[in-house]
C-alpha positions in Angstrom: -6.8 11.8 20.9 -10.2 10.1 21.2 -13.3 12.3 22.8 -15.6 14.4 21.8 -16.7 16.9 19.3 -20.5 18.8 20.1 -21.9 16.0 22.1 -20.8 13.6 19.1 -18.1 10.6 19.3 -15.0 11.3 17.8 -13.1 9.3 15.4 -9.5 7.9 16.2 -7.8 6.4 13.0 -4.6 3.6 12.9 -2.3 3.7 9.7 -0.6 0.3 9.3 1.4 1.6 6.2 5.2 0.2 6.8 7.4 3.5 6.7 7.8 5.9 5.3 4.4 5.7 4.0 3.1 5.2 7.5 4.0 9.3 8.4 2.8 10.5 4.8 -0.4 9.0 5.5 -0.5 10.2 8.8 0.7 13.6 7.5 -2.0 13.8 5.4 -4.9 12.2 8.0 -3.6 15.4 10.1 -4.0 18.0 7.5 -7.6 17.0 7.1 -8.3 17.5 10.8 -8.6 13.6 11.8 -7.0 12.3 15.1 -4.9 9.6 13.9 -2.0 7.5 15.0 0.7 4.9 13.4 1.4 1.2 13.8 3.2 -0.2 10.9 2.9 -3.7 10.9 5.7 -4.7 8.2 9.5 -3.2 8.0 11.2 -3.4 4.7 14.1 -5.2 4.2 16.6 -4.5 0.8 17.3 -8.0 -0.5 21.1 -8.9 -1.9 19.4 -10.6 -4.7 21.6 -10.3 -8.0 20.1 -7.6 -11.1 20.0 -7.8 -14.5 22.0 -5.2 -16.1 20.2 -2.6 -18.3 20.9 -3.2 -21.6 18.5 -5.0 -23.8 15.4 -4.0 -21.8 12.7 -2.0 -23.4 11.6 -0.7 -20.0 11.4 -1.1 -16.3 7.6 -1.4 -14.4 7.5 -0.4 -11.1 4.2 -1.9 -8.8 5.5 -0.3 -5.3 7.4 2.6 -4.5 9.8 0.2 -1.8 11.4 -0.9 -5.2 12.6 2.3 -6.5 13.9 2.6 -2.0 15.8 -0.9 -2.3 17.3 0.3 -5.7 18.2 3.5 -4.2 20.0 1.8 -1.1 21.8 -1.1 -3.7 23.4 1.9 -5.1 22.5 0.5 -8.3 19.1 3.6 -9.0 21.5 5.4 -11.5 22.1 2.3 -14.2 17.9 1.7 -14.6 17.4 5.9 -15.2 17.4 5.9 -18.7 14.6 3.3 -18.9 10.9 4.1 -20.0 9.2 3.7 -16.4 5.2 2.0 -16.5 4.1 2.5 -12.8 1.3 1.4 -11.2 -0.6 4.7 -9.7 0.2 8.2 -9.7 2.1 7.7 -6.6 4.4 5.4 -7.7 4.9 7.3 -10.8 5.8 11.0 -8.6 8.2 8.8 -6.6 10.0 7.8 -10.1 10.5 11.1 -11.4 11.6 12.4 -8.2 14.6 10.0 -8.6 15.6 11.3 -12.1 13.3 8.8 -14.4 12.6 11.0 -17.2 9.8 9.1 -19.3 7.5 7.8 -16.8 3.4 6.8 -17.4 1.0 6.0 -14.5 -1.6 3.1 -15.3 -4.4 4.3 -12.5 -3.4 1.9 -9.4 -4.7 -1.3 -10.5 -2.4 -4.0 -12.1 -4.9 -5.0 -14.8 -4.6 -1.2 -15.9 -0.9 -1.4 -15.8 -1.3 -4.4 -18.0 -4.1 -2.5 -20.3 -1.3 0.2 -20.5 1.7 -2.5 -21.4 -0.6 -3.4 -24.2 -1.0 -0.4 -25.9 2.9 0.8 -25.9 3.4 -2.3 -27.8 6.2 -3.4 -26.2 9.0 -4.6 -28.9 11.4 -6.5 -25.5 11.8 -7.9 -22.5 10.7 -5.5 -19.3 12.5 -4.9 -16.1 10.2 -5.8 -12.7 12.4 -5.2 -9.9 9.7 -6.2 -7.3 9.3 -7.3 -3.8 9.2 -11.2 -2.3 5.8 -11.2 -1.9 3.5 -9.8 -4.5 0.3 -8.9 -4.5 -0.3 -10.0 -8.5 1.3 -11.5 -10.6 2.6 -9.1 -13.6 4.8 -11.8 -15.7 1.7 -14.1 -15.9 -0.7 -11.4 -16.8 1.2 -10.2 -19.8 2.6 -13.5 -21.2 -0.8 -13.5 -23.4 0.8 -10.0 -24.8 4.0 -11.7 -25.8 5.9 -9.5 -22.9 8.2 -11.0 -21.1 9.0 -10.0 -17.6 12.1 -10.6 -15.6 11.7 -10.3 -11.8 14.1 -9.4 -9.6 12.9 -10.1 -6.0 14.6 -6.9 -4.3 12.7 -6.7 -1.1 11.0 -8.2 1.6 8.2 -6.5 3.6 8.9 -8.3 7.3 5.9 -8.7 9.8 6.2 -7.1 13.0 5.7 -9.8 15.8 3.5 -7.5 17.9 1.8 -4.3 18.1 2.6 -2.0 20.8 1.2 -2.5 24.1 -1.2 0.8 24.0 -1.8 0.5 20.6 -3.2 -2.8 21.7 -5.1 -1.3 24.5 -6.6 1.5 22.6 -8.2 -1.0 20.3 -9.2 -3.2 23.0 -11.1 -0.7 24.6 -12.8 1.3 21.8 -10.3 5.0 21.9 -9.7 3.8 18.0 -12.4 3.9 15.9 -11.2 3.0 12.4 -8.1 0.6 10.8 -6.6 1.7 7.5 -5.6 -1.0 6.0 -3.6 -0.9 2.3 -2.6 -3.6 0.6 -3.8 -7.6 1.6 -0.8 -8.9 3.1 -0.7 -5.5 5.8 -4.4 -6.7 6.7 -3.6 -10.3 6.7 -0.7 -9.2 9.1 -2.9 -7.1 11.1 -5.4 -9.9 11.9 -2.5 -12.4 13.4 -1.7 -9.7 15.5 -5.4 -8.6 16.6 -6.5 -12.6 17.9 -6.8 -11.4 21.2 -9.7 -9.3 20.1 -13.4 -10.8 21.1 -15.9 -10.0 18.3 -17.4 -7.3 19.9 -14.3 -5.5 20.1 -13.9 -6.2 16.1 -17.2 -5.4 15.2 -16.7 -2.1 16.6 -13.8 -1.2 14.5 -14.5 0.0 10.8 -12.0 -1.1 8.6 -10.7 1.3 5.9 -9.5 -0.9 2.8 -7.8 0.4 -0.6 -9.9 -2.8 -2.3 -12.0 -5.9 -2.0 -8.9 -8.2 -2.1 -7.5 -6.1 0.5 -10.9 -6.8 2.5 -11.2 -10.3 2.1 -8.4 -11.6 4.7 -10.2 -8.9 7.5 -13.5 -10.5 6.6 -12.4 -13.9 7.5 -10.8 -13.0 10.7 -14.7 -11.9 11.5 -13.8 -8.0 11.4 -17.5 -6.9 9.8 -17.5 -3.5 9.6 -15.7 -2.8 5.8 -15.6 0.4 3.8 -13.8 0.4 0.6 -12.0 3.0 -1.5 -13.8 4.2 -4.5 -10.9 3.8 -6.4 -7.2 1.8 -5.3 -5.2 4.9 -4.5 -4.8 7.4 -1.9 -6.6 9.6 -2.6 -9.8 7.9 -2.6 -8.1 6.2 0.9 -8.0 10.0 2.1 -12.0 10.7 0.9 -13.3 7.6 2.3 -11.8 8.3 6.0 -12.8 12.0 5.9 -16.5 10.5 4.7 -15.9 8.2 7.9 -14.5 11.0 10.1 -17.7 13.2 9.4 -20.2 10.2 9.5 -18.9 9.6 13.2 -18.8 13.1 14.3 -22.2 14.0 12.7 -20.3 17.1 10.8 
């Protein structure tokens, strides 16, 4: 919990991952040493949207690691497994292969490098994007110029808590967390409805954590000043910048 460390303040961190990437994050946060605790702001939610049967696609792109979860839960994970798999980050990839895709390639978390990565496969058919409702890019429209074409299946919805708990609040409120990690735009936008009842004080004194600028943006408009970004949009970089924080704040 919040206190000190040799005179110094000590940094208390909030993951608002929705689970179960909420408790790896945390997991990790805890292995480096840095008091953290959890507060997902969305729930995912499998979708009974109808799929496209395999056949006659030339592969299947994966931009989150919920879709390969709602697949699994359809029941349907086992038709798609013989598929060439294009994923988004390194993560996403890991998650594939530990699901039994056997030719998988990781673009380096960004969707313009998933894109740059489309390109070069030459892709001779139609792709596979089994996505969620609300998306953070659009993937058909950035590779229509390539002659790709995409077909989206809408297979889950990330759901917005309608509050944060009540000491989660209060911890914020009163200073005992330092630092927000925040992951992807819509969990910031989500986390700034919830926050209103912050003055600006109170949001100036948090130091927001973000994976990238677009992830930054909705937090900066809600008047939350204090911004650090990720070198890069993975979590790995997430993991350097909150140790750099952590340190920074305990003068270590």
């Amino acid at each position: 919990m919040a206190g000190t460390m040799g005179g110094h303040a000590m940094t208390n961190m909030l993951v608002t991952r929705p689970e179960p990437d909420c408790q790896s994050t945390l997991a990790r946060l805890q292995a480096l040493e840095i008091p953290a605790q959890a507060a997902a702001v969305m729930v995912r939610k499998t979708l009974d949207v109808s799929l496209p049967p395999p056949d006659g696609f030339t592969a299947m792109v994966l931009t989150s690691t919920n879709a390969i979860r709602s697949l699994d839960e359809r029941g349907v994970l086992a038709n798609y497994l013989q598929l060439p798999v294009f994923a988004v980050g390194d993560r996403t990839a890991r998650e594939a292969e530990a699901v039994g895709f056997r030719r998988v390639s990781s673009a380096a978390g960004a969707l313009q490098d998933l894109v740059n990565a489309m390109a070069i496969a030459r892709l001779p058919g139609p792709v596979f994007h089994p996505t969620g409702r609300y998306s953070a890019g659009d993937l058909a429209q950035a590779v229509a110029p390539l002659g790709i074409m995409v077909v989206t299946a809408r297979i889950y919805d990330m759901v917005a808590v309608d509050s944060l708990p009540e000491d989660i609040m209060a911890a914020l409120k009163d200073g005992r967390i330092t630092e927000v990690l925040s992951y992807s735009r819509r969990t910031a936008e989500i986390f700034a409805q919830l926050t209103k009842s912050l003055d600006q004080t109170q949001k100036s004194r948090l130091a927001m954590l973000c994976l990238s600028e677009a992830v930054a943006e909705p937090l900066l408009e809600n008047h939350f000043n204090r911004i650090s970004l990720a070198d890069r949009p993975d979590e790995d970089a997430m993991m350097a910048l909150a140790l750099a924080v952590a340190r920074e704040q305990t003068g270590s």
